[in-house]
N, CA, C and O of each residue as an XYZ file, in Angstrom:
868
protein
N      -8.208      4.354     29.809
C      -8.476      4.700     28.402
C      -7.313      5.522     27.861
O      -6.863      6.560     28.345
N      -6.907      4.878     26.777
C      -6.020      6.100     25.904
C      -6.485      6.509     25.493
O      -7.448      5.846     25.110
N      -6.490      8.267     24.947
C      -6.547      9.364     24.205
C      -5.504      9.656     22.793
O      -4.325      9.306     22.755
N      -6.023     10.169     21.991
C      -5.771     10.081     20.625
C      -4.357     11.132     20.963
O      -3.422     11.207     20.165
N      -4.384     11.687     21.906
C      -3.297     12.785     21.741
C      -2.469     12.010     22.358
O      -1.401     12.360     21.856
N      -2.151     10.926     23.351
C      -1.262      9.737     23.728
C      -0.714      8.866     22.540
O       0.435      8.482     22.324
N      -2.077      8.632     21.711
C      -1.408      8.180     20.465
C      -0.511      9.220     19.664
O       0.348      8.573     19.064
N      -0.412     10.235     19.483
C       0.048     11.192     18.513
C      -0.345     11.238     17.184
O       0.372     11.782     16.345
N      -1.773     10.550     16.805
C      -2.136     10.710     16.161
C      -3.559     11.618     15.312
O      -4.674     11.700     15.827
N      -3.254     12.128     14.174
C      -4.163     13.262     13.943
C      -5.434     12.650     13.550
O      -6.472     13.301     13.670
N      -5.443     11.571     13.136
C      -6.790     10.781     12.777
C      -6.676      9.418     12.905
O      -5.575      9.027     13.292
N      -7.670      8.439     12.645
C      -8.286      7.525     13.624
C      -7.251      6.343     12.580
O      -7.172      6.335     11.352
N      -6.523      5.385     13.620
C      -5.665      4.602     13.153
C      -6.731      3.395     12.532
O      -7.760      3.170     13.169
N      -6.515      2.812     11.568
C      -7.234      1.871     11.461
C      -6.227      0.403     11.179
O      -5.148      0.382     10.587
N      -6.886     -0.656     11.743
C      -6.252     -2.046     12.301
C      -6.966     -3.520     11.523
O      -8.148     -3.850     11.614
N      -6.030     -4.155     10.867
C      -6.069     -4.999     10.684
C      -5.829     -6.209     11.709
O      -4.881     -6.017     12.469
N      -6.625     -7.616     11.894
C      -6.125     -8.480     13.063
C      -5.637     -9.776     11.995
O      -5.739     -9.645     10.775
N      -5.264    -10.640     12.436
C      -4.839    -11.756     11.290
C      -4.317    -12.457     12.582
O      -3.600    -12.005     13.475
N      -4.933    -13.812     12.415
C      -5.156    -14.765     13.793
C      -5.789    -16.324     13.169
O      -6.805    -16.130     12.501
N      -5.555    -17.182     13.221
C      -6.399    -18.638     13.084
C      -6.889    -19.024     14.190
O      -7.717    -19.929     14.089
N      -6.607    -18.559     15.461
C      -6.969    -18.840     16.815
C      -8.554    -17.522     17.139
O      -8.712    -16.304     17.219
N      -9.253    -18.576     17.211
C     -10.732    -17.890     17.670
C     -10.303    -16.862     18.951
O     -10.130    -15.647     18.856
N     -10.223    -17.399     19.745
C     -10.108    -16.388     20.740
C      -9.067    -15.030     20.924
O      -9.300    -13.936     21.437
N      -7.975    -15.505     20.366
C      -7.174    -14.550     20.051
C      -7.288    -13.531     19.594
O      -6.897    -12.438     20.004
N      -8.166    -13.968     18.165
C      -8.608    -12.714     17.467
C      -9.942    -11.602     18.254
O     -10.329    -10.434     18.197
N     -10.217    -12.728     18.875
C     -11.498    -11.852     19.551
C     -10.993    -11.146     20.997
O     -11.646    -10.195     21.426
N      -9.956    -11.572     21.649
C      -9.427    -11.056     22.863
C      -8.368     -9.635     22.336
O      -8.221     -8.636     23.040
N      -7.847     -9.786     21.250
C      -7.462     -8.378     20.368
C      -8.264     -7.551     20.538
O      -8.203     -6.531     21.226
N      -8.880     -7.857     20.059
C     -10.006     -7.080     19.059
C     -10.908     -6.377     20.289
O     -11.423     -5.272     20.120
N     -11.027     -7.007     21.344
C     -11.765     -6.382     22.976
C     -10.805     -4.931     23.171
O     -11.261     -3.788     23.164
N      -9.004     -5.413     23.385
C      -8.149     -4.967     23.809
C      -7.902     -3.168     22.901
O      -7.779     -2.021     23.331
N      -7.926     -3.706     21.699
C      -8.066     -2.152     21.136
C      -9.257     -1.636     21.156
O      -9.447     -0.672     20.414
N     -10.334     -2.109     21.969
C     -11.486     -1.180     22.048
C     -10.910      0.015     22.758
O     -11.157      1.159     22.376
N     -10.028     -0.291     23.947
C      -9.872      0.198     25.128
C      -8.823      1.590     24.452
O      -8.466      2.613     25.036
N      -8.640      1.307     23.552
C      -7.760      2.610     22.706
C      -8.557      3.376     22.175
O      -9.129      2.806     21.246
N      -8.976      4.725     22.358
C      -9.956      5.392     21.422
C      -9.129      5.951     20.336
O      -7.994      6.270     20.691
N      -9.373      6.109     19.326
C      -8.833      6.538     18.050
C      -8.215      5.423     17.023
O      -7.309      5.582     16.204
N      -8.800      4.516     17.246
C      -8.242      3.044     16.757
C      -9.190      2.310     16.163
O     -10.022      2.203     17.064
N      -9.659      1.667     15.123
C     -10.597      0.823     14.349
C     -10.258     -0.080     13.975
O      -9.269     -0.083     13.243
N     -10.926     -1.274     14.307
C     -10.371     -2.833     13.680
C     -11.309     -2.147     12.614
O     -12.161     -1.288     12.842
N     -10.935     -2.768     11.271
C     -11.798     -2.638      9.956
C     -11.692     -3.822      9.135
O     -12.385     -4.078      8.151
N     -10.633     -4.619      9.695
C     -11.158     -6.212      8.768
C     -10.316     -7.373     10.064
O      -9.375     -7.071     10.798
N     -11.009     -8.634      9.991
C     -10.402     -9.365     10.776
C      -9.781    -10.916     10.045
O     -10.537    -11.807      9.659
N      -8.676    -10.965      9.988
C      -8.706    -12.469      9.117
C      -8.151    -13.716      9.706
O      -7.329    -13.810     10.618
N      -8.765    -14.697      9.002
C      -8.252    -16.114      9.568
C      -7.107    -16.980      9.555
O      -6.740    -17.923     10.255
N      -6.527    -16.216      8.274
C      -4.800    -17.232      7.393
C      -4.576    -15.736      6.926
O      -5.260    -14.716      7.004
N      -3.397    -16.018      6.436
C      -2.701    -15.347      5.851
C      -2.985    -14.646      4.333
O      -2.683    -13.488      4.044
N      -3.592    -15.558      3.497
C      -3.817    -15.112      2.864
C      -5.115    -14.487      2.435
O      -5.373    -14.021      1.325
N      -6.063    -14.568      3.730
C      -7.432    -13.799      3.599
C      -6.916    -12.538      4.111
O      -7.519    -11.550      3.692
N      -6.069    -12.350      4.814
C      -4.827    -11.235      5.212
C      -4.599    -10.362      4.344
O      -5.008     -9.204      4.426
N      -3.830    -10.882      3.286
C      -3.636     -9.894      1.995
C      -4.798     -9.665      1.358
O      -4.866     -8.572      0.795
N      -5.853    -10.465      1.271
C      -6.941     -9.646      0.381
C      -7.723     -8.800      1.345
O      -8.482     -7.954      0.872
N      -7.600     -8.962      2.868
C      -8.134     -7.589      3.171
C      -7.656     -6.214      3.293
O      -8.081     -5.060      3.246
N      -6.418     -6.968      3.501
C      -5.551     -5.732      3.420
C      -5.712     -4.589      1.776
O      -5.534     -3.375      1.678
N      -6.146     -5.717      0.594
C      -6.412     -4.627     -0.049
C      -7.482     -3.969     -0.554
O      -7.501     -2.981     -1.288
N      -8.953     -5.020      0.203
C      -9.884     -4.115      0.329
C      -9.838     -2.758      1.264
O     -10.171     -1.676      0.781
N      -9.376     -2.892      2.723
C      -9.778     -2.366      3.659
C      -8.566     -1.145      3.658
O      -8.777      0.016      4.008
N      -7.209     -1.699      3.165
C      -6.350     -0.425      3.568
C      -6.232      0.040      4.798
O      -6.532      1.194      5.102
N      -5.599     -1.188      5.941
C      -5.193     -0.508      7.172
C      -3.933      0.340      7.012
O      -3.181      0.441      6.043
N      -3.894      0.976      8.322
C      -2.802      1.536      8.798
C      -1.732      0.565      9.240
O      -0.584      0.638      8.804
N      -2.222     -0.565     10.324
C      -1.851     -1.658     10.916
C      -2.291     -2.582     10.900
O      -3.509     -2.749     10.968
N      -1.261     -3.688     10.781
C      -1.699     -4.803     10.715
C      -1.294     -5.683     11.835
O      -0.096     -5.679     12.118
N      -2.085     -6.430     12.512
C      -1.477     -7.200     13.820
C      -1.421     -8.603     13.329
O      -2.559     -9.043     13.168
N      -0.685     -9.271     13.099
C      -0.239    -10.360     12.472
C       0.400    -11.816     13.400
O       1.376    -11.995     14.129
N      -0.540    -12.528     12.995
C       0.073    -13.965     13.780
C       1.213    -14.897     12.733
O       0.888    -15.176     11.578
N       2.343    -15.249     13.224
C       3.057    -15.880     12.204
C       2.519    -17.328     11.806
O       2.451    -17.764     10.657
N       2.122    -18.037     13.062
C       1.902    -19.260     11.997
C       0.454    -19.621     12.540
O      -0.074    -19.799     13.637
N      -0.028    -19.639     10.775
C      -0.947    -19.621     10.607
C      -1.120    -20.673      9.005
O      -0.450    -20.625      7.973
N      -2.023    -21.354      9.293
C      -2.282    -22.650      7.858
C      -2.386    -21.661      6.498
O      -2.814    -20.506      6.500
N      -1.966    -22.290      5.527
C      -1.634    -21.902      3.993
C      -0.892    -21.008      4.269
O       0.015    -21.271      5.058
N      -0.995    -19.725      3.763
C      -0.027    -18.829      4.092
C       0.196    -18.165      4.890
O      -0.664    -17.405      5.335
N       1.878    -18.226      5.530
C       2.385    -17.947      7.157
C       2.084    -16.231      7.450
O       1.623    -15.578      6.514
N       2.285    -15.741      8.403
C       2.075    -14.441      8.773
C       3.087    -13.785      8.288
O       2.695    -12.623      8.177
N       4.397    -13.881      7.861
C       5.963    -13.559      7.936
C       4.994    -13.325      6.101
O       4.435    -12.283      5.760
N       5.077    -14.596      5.267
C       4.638    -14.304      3.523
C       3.744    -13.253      3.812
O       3.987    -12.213      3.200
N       2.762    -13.235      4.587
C       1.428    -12.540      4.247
C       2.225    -10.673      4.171
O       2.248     -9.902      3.212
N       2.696    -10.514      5.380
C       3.222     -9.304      5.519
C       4.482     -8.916      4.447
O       4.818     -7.734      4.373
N       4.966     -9.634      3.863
C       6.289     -9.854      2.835
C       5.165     -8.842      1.293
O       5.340     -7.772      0.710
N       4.186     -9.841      1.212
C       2.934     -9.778     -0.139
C       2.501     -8.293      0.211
O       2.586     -7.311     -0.526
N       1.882     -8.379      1.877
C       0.942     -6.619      1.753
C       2.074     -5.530      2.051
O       1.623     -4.456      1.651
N       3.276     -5.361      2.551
C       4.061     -4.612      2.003
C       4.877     -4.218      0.572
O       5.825     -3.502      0.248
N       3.837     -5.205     -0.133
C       4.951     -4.712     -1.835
C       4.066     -3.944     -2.192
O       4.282     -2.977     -2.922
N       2.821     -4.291     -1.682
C       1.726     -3.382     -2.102
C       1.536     -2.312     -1.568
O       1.236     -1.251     -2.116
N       1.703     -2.529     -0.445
C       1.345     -0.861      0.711
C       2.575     -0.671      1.386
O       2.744     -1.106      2.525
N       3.239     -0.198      0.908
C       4.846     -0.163      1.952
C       4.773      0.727      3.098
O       5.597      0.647      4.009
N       3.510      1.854      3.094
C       3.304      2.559      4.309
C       2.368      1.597      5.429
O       2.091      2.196      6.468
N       2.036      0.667      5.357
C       1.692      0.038      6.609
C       2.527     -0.388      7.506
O       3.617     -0.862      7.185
N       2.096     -0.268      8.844
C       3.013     -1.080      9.835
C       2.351     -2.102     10.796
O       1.304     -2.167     11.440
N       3.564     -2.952     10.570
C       3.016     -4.475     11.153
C       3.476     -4.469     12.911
O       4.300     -3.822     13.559
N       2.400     -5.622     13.275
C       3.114     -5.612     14.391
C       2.500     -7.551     14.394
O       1.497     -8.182     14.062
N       4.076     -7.864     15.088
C       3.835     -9.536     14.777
C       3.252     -9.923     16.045
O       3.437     -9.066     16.909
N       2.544    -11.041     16.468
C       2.463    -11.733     17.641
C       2.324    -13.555     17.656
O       1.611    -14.264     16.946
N       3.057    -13.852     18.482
C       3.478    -15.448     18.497
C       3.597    -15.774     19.167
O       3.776    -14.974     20.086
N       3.639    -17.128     19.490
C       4.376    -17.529     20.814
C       5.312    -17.913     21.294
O       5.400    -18.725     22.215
N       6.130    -17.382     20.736
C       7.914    -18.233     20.277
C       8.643    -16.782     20.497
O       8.483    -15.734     19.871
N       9.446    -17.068     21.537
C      10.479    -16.075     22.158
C      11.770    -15.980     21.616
O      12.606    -15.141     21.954
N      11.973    -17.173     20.458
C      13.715    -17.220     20.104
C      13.946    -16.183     19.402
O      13.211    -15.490     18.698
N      15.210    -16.128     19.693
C      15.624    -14.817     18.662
C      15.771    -14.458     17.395
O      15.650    -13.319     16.943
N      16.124    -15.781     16.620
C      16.061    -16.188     15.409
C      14.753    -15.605     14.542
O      14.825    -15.037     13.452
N      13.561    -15.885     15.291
C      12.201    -15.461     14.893
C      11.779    -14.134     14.909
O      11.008    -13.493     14.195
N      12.534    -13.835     15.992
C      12.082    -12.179     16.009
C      13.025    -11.568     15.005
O      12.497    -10.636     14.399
N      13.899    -11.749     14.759
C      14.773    -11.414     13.832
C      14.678    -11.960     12.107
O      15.442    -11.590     11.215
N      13.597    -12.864     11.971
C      13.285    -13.023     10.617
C      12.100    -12.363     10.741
O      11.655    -12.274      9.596
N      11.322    -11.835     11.535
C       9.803    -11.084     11.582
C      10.367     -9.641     11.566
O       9.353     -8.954     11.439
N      11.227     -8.969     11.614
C      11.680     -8.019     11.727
C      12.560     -7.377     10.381
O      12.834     -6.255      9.957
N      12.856     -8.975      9.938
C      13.675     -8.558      8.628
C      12.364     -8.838      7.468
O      12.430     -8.576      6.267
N      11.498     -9.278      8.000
C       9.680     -9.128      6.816
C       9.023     -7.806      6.866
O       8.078     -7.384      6.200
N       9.816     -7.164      7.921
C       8.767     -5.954      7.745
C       8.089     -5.066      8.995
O       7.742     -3.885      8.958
N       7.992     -6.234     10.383
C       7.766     -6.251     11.356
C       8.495     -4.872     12.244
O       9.689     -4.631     12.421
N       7.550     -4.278     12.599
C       7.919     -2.966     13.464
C       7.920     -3.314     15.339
O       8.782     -2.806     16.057
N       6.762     -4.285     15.927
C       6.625     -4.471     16.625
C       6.720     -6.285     16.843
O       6.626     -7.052     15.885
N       6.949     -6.810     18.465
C       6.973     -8.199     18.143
C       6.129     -8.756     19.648
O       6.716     -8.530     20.706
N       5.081     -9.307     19.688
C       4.531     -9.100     21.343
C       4.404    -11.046     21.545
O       4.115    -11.686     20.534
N       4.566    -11.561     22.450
C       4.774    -12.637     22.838
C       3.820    -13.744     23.198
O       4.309    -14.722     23.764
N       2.350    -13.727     22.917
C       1.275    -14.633     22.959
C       1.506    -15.459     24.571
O       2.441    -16.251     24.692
N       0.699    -15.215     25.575
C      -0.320    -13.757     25.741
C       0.191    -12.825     26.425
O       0.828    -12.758     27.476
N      -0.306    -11.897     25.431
C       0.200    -10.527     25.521
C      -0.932    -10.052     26.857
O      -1.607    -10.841     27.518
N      -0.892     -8.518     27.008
C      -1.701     -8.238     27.988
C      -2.069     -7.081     27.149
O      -1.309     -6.772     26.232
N      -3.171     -6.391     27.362
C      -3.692     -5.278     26.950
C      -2.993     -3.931     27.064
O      -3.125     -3.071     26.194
N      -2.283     -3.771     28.098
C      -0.796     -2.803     28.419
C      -0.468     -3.299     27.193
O      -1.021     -2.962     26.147
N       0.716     -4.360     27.326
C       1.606     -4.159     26.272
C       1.067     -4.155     25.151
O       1.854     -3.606     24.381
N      -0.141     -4.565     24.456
C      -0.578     -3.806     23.012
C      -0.645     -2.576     22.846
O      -0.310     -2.058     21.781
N      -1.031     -1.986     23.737
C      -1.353     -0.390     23.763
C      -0.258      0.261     23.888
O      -0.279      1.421     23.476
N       0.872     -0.205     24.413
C       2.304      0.308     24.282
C       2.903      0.163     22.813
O       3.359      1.106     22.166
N       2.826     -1.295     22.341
C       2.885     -1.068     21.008
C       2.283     -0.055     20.015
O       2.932      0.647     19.240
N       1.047     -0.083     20.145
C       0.124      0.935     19.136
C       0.805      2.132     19.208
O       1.298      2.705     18.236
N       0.843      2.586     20.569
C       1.449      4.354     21.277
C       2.870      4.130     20.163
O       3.069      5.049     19.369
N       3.564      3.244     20.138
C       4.741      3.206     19.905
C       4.905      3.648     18.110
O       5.614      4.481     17.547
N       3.995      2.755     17.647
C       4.204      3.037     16.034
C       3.271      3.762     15.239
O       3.092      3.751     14.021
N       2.486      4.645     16.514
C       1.550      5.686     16.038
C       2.206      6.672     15.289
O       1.647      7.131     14.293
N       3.357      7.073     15.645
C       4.433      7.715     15.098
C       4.676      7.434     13.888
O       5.114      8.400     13.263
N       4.578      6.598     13.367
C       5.312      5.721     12.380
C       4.120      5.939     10.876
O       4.102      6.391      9.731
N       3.268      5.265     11.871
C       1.524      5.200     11.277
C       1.709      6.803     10.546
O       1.701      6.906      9.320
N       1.896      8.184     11.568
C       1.104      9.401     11.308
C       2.262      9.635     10.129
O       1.901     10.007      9.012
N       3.659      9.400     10.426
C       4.637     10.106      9.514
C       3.956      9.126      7.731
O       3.399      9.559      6.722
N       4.375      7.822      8.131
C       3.507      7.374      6.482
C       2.353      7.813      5.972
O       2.200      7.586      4.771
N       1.597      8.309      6.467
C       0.452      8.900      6.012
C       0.431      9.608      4.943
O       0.101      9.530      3.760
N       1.160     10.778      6.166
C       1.364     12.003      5.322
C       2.588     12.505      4.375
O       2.794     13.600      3.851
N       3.461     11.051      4.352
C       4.245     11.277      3.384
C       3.555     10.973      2.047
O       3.696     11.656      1.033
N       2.452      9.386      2.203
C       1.829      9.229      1.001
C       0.999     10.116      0.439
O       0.868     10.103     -0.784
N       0.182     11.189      1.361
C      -0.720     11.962      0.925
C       0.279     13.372      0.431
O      -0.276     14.190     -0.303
N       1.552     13.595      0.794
C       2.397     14.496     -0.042
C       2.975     13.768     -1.224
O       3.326     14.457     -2.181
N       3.117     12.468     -1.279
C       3.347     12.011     -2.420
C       2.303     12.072     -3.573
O       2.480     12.610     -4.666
N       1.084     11.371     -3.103
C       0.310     11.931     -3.991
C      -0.366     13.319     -4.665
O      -0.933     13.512     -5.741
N      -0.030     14.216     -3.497
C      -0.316     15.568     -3.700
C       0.318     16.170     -5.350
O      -0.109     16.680     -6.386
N       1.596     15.702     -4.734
C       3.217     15.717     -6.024
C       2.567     15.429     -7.121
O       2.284     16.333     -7.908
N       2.171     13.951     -7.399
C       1.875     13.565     -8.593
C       0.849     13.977     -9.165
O       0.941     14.258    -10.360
N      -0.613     14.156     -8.375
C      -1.454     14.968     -9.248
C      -0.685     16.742     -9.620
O      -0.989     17.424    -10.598
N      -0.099     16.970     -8.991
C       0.459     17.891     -9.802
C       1.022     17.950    -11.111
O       0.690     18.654    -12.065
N       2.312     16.741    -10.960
C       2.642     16.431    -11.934
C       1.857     16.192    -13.337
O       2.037     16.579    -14.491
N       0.690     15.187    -12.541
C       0.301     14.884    -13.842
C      -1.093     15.824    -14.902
O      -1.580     15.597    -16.010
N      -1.354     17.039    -13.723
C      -1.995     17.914    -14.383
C      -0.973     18.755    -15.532
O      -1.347     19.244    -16.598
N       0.548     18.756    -14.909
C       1.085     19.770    -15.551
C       1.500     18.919    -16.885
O       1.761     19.552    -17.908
N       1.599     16.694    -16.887
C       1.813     16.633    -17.940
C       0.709     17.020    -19.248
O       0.864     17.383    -20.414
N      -0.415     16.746    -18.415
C      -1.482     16.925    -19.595
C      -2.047     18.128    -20.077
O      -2.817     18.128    -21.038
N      -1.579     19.577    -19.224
C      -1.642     20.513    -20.006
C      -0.471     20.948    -20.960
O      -0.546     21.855    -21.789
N       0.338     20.362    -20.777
C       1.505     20.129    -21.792
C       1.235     19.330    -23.084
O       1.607     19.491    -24.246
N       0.345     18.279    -22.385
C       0.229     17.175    -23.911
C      -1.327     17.904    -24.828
O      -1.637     17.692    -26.001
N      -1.814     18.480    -24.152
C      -3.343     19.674    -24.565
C      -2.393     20.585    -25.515
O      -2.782     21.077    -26.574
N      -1.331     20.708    -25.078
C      -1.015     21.978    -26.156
C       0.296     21.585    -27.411
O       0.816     22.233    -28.319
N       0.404     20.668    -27.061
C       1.104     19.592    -28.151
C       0.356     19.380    -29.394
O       0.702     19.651    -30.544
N      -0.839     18.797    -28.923
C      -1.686     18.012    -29.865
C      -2.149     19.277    -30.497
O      -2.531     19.174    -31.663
N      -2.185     20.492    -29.920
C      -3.509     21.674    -30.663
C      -2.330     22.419    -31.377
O      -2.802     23.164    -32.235
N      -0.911     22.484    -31.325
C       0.075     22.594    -32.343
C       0.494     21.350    -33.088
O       1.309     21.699    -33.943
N       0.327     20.310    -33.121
C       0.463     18.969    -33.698
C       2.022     18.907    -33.896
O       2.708     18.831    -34.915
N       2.327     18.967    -32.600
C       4.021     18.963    -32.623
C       4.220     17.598    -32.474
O       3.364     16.970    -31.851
N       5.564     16.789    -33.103
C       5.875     15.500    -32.917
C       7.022     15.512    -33.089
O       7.598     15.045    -34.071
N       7.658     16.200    -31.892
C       9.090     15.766    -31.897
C       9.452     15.222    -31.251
O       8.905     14.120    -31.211
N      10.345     15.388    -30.452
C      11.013     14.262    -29.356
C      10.852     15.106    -28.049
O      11.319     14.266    -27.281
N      10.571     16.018    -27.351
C      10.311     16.699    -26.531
C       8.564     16.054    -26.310
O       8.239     15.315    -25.381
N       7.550     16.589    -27.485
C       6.495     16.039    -27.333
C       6.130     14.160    -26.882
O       5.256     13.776    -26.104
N       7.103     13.300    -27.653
C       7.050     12.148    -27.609
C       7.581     11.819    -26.244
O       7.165     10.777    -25.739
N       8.496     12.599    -25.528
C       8.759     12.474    -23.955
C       7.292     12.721    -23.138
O       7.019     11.909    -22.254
N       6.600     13.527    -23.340
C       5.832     13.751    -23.138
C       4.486     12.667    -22.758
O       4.027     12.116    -21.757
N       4.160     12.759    -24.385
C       3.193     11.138    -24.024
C       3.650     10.120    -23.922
O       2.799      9.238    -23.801
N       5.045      9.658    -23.907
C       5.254      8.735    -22.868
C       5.231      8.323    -21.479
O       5.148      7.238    -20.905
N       5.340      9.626    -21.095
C       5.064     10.167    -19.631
C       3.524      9.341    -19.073
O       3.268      8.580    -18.140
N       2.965      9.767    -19.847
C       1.510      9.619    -20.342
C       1.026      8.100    -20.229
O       0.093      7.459    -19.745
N       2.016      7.929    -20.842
C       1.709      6.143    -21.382
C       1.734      5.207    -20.541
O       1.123      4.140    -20.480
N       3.042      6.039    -19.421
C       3.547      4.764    -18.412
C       2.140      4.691    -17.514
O       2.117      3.637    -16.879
N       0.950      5.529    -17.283
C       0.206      5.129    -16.627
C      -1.071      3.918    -17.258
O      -1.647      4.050    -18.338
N      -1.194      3.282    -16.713
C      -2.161      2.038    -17.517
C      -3.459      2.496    -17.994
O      -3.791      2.128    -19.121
N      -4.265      3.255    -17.309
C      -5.230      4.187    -17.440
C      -5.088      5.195    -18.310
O      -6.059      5.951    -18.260
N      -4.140      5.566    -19.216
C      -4.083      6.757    -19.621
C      -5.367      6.665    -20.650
O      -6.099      5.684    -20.778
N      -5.468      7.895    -21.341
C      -6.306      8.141    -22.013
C      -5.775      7.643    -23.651
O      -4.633      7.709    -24.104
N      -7.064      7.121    -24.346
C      -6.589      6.461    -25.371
C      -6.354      7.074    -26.220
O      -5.839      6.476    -27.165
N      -6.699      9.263    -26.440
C      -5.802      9.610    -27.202
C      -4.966      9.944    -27.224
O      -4.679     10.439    -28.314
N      -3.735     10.005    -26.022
C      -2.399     10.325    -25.705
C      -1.671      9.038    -26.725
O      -0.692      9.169    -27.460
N      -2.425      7.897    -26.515
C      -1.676      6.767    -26.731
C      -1.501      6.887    -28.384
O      -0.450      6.610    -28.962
N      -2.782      7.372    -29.078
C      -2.657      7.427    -30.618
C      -2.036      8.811    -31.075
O      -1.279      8.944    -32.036
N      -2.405      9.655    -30.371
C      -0.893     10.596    -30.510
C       0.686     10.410    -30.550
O       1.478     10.997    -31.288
N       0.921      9.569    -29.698
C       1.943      8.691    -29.568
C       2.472      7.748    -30.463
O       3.671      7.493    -30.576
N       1.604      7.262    -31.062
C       1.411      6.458    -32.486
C       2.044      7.285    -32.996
O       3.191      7.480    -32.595
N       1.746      7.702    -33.577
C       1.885      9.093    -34.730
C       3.119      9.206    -34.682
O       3.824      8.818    -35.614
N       3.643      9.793    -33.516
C       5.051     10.130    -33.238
C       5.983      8.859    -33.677
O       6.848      9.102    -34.519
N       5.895      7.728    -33.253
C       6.602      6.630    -33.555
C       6.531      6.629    -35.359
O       7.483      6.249    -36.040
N       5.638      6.968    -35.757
C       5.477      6.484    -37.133
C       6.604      7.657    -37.753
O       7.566      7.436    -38.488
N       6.157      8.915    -37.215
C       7.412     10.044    -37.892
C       8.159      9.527    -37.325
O       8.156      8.509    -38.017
N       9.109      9.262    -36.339
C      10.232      8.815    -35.711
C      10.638      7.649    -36.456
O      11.862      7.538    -36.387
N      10.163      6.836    -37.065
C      10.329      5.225    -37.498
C      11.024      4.465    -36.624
O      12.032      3.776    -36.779
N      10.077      4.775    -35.312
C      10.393      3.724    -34.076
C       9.287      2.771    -33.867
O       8.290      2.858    -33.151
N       9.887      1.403    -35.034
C       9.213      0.291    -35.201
C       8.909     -0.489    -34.088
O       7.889     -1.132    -33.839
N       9.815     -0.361    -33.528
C      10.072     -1.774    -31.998
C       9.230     -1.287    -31.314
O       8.620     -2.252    -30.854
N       8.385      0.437    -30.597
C       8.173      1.133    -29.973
C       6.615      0.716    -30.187
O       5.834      0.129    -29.438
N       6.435      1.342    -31.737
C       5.554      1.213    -32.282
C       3.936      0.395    -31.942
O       2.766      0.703    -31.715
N       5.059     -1.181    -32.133
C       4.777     -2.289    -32.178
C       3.562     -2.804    -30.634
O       2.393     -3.171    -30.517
N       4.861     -2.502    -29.619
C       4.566     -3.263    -28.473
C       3.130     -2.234    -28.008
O       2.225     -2.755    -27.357
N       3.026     -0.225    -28.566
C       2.238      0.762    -28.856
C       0.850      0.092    -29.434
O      -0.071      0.027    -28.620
N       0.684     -0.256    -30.351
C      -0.109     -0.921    -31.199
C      -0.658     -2.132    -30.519
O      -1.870     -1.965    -30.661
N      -0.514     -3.142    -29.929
C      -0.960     -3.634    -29.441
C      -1.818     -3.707    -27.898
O      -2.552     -4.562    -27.403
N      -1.406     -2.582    -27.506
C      -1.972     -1.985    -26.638
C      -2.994     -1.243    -26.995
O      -3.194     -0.461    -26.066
N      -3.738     -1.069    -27.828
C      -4.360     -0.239    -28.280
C      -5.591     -1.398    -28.993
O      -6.813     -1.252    -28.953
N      -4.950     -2.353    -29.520
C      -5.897     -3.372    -29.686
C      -6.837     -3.916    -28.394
O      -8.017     -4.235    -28.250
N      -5.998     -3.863    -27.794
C      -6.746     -4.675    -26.202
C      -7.578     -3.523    -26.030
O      -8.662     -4.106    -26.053
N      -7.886     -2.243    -25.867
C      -8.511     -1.412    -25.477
C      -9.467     -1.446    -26.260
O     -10.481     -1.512    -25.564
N      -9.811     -1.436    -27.651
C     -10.885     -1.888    -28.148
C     -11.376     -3.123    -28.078
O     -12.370     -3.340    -28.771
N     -10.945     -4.005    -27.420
C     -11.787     -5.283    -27.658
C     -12.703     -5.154    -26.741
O     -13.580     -6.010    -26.621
């Protein structure tokens, strides 16, 4: 049995499998039992049931078969890294050339294990990019830390804009700030209005205004 402190990790890795081969996926899926601190949390069949679990489930890891019907393992991992760039893949195949390991590696691929693997060498892998796993974590959770900062400090900035009804170009930096998020709130956006209209930034305005239509419909 491995121990979580073998992994180096502070909390429980969670694992994606991605396999078209029945047994495969299920002889995985035995193999990281034997790891404690490790959770399969979605298992998929192609590639592209791959990416949509990947963005229900939000692994840490993804164990990835390259060829696989409709979309290959190499696209699938190409797609869930634009989305999650802190995951790490680990490929498995049955093809030893070098060529392959070297286009699975240039997709994204951290690890590459050789079909059939043995339960050692998965668990050497895992140990290996637990590291990897713990540092992305907690860079994303300091990244996000950052931005809710940020974005408390834009909106007590844009709170005290609006209650002086300032519209200059300092303020209009401001709720633009504002704007770039899709969610923002719809009166930053008509504050923003405003500003364009004193500014007579038509072009701004414009593409402003229509955004604002869609939100009421």
């Amino acid at each position: 049995m491995v121990n979580e402190e073998q992994l180096q990790s502070p909390f429980p890795l969670r694992v994606l499998i991605a396999d078209d081969n029945h047994e495969t996926r299920r002889s995985t899926r035995l193999m990281l039992s034997l790891i404690s601190g490790v959770r399969v949390v979605a298992i998929a069949q192609d590639g592209r049931e791959a990416v949509e679990l990947a963005r229900q489930h939000e692994p840490d890891i993804a164990i990835m078969d390259i060829k696989m019907p409709g979309m290959n393992g190499l696209a699938a991992i190409r797609s869930i890294l634009q989305e999650r760039p802190e995951m790490v893949c680990i490929v498995i195949s049955g093809e030893r050339e070098r060529p392959m390991l070297r286009e699975a590696m240039a997709a994204g691929a951290r690890e590459y294990l050789i079909k059939p693997f043995t339960s050692d060498q998965l668990i050497i892998a895992i140990r290996r990019i637990s590291q990897i796993v713990t540092a992305n974590r907690l860079q994303y959770e300091e990244a996000g830390r950052l931005r809710h900062e940020r974005d408390a400090y834009l909106l007590e900035l844009a709170t005290e804009y609006a209650r002086n009804r300032r519209t200059d170009t300092k303020a209009m930096a401001i709720y633009e700030e504002l704007a770039a998020n899709p969610r923002c709130d719809p009166r930053w956006l008509n504050a923003l209005a405003l500003i364009y209209v004193v500014h007579k930034e038509w072009g701004k305005l414009k593409g402003l205004a229509e955004r604002l239509e869609k939100l009421e419909r």
